[in-house]
Each structure stands twice: as C-alpha cells, then as structure tokens.
LUMKEKE-413007 format. One record per residue (C-alpha): residue number from 1; residue in one letter; y, z, x. Coordinates in nm, 4 decimals, always signed. Example, Ala and Ser with C-alpha at 12.3 -4.5 7.8 and 13.67 -1.06 7.14 Angstrom:
ATOM   resi   resn         py         pz         px
ATOM      1      A    -0.4500    +0.7800    +1.2300
ATOM      2      S    -0.1060    +0.7140    +1.3670
//
This chain:
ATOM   resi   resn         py         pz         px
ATOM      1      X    +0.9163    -1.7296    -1.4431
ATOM      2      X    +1.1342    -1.4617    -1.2684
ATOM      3      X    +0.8250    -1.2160    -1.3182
ATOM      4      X    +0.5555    -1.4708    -1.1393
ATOM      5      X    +0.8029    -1.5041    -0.8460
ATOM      6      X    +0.8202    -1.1592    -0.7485
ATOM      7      X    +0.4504    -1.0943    -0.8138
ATOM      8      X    +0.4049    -1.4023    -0.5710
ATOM      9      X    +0.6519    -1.2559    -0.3079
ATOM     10      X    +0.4278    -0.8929    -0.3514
ATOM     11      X    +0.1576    -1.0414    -0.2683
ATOM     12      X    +0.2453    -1.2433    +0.0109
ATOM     13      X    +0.4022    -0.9393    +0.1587
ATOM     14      X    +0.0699    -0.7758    +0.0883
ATOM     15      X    -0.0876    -1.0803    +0.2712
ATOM     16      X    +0.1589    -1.0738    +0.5652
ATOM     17      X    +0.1489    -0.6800    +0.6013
ATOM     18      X    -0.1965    -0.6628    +0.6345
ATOM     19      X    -0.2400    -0.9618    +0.8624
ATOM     20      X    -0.0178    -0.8260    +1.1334
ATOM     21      X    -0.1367    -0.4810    +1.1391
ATOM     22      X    -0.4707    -0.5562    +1.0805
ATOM     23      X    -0.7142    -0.3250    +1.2881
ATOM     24      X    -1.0379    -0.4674    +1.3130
ATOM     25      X    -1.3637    -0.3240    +1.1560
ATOM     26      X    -1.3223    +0.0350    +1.2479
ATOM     27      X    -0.9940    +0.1722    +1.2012
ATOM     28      X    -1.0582    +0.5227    +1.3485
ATOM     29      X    -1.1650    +0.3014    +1.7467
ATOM     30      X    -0.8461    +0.3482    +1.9864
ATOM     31      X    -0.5849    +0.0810    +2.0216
ATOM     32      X    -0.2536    +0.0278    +2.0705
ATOM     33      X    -0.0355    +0.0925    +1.8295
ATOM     34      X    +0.2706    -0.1091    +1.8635
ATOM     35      X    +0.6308    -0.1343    +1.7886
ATOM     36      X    +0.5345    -0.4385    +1.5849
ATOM     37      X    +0.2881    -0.2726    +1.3333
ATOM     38      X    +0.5296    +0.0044    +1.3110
ATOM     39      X    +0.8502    -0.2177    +1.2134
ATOM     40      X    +0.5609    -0.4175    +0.9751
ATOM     41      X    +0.4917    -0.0783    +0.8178
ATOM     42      X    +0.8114    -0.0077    +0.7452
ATOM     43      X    +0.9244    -0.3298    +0.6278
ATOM     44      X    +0.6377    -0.3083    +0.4236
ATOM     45      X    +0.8056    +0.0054    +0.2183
ATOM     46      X    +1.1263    -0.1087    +0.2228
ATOM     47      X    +1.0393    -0.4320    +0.0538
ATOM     48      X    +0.8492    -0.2561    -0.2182
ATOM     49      X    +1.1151    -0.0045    -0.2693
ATOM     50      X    +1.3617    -0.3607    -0.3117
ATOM     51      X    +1.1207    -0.4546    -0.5560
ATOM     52      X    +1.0864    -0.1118    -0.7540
ATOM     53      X    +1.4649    -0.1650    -0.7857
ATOM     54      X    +1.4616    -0.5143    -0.9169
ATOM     55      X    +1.1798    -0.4787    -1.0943
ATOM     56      X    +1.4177    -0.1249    -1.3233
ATOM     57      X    +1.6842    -0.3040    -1.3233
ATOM     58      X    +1.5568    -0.6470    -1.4459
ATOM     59      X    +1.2857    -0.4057    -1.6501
ATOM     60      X    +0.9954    -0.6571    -1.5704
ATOM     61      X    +0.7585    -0.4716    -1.7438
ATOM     62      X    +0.4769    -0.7926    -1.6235
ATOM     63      X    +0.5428    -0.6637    -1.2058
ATOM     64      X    +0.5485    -0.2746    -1.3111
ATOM     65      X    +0.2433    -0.3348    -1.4825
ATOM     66      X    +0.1358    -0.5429    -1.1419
ATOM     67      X    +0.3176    -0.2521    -0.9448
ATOM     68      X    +0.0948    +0.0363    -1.1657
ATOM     69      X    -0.2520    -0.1225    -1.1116
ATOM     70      X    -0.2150    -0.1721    -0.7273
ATOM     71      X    -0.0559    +0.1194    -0.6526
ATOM     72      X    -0.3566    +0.2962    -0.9245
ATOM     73      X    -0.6315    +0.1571    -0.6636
ATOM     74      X    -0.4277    +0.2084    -0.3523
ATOM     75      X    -0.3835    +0.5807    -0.4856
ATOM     76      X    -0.7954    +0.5780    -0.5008
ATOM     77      X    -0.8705    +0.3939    -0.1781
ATOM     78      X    -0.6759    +0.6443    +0.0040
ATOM     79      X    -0.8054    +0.9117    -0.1939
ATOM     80      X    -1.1974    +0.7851    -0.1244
ATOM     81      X    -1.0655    +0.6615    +0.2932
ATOM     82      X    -0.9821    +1.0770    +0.2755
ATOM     83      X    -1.2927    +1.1265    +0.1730
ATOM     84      X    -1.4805    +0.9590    +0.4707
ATOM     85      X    -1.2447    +1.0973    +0.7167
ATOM     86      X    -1.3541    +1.4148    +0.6347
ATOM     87      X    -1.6775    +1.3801    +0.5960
ATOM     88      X    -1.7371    +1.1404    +0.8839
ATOM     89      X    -1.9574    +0.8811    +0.7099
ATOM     90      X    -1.9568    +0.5297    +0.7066
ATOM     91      X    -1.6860    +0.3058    +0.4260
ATOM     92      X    -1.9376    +0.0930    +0.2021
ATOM     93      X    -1.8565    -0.2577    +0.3480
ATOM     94      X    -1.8124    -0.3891    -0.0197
ATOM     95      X    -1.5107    -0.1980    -0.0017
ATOM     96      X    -1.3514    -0.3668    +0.3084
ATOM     97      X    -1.1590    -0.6223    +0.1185
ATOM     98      X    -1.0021    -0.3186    -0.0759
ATOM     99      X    -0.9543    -0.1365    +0.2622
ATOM    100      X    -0.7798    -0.4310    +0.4213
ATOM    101      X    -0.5185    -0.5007    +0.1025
ATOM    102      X    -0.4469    -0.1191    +0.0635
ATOM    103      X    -0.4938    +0.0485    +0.3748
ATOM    104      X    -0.3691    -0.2318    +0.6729
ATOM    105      X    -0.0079    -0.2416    +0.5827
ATOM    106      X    +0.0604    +0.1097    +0.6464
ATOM    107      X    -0.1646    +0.0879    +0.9608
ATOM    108      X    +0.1717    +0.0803    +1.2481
ATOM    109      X    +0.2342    +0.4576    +1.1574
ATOM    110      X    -0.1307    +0.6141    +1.1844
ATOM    111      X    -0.1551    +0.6023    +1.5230
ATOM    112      X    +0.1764    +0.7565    +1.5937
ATOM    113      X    +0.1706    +1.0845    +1.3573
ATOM    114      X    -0.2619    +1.1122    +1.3301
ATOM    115      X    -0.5239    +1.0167    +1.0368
ATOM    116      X    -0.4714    +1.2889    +0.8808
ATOM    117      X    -0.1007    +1.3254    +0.8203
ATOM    118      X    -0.1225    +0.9531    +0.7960
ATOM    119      X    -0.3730    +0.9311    +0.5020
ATOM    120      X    -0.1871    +1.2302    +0.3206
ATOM    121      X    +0.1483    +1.0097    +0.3556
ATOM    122      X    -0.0450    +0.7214    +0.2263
ATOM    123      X    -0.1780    +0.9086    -0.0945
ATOM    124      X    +0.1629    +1.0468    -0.1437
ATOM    125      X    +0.3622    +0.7196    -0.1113
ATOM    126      X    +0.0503    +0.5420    -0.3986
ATOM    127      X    +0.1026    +0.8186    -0.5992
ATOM    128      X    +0.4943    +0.7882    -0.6319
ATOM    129      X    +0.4407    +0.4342    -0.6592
ATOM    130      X    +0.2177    +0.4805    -0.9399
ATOM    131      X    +0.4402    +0.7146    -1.1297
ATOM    132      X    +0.7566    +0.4842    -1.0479
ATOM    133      X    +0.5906    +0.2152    -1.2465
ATOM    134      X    +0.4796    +0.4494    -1.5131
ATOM    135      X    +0.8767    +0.5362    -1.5893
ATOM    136      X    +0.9608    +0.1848    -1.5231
ATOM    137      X    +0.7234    +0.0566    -1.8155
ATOM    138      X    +0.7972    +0.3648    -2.0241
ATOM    139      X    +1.2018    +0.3198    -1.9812
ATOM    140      X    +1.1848    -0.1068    -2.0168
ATOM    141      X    +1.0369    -0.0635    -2.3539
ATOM    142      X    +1.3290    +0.1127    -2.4754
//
C-alpha cells in the first residue's frame, strides 16, 4: 500500500509542478519568469530527492522502478527538446503531453540561467535520477 501512496504523491507533484509553471504552447516565446515557478521548480527537486530517500531506505523497489521509467523518458525528452533547440525545428505535437509532464516542472529556472544551460541541467538532473533508481533497485534486492 505504502508503494501506491508515494507513486500517487509523485504524480500529483508531477501534476501540480507542471500546472503552475506551465508555459503555454511555445516555450522558447518571452514571458515572465517568476519567483513562483522558480520556488515550484525547486520544490519540485527537493520533493523527489525526499522521495529518492524514502524510496532507499524503505527499498521500494515498485517507486524505483516508477522512479527509473520516468526519469528514462524525461532523460530522452530532454535529450530530443536539445535536439530542436539546436536545430530550430518545430516539437511533433504528439509529443506535447510528454513535453508538459517532463519538461514544465523545471520551467521557473530556464528563464533565469538560458535554454541552453537550462536543458543541459535538465538532462543532467534525468540522468542522475535514472542511475539513482538503477542502484536503488540493484541495492533493495540484496
């Protein structure tokens, strides 16, 4: 039961985080950033570093395994939003859902250190993510 709850509360925060610092259709259009979607960003991390935490020291292997495959597509989404930033094309609107789940709760800080820094930060933090669950479901099993 524990392991539903916190795979509820992950996605609400997912939900929430998105919702506040949600940036319309085009991401890369001027607008205010805000001390709001920066203290959502950050809350954003801090929760999912709280729930790294439980999740090793409970070892929930069921939310690592939750943690590994969203953090696995976030790590891709920012890896293919990269991609069009770079290239200056246009995101494949079936791939908006994905871009608001993955990309909006990070969305306070782009605006205040650049897209590029700020899509290199998001790879980076997926990728930890990713390997955090990795040692998590490696190190429960034990």
């Amino acid at each position: 039961m524990k392991n539903k709850i916190t795979i509820v509360i992950a996605v609400i925060v997912i939900i929430i985080a998105s919702i506040l610092n949600f940036p319309g259709i085009n991401p890369y259009k001027d607008r205010e950033t805000t001390i709001i979607n920066l203290i959502v960003s950050i809350s954003y991390l801090l929760i999912w570093i709280i729930l790294t935490v439980y999740t090793y020291k409970k070892k929930n292997i069921i939310f690592s395994k939750f943690m590994f495959i969203y953090w696995s597509i976030s790590t891709i989404m920012s890896v293919y939003l990269t991609v069009i930033y770079l290239v200056r094309t246009e995101m494949n609107l079936l791939l908006i859902p994905l871009f608001l789940i993955f990309y909006t709760p990070f969305d306070g800080v782009m605006k205040l250190i650049g897209t590029t820094a700020y899509l290199f930060i998001l790879s980076t933090v997926s990728v930890v993510f990713t390997l955090i669950a990795v040692f998590i479901n490696k190190h429960s099993k034990e």
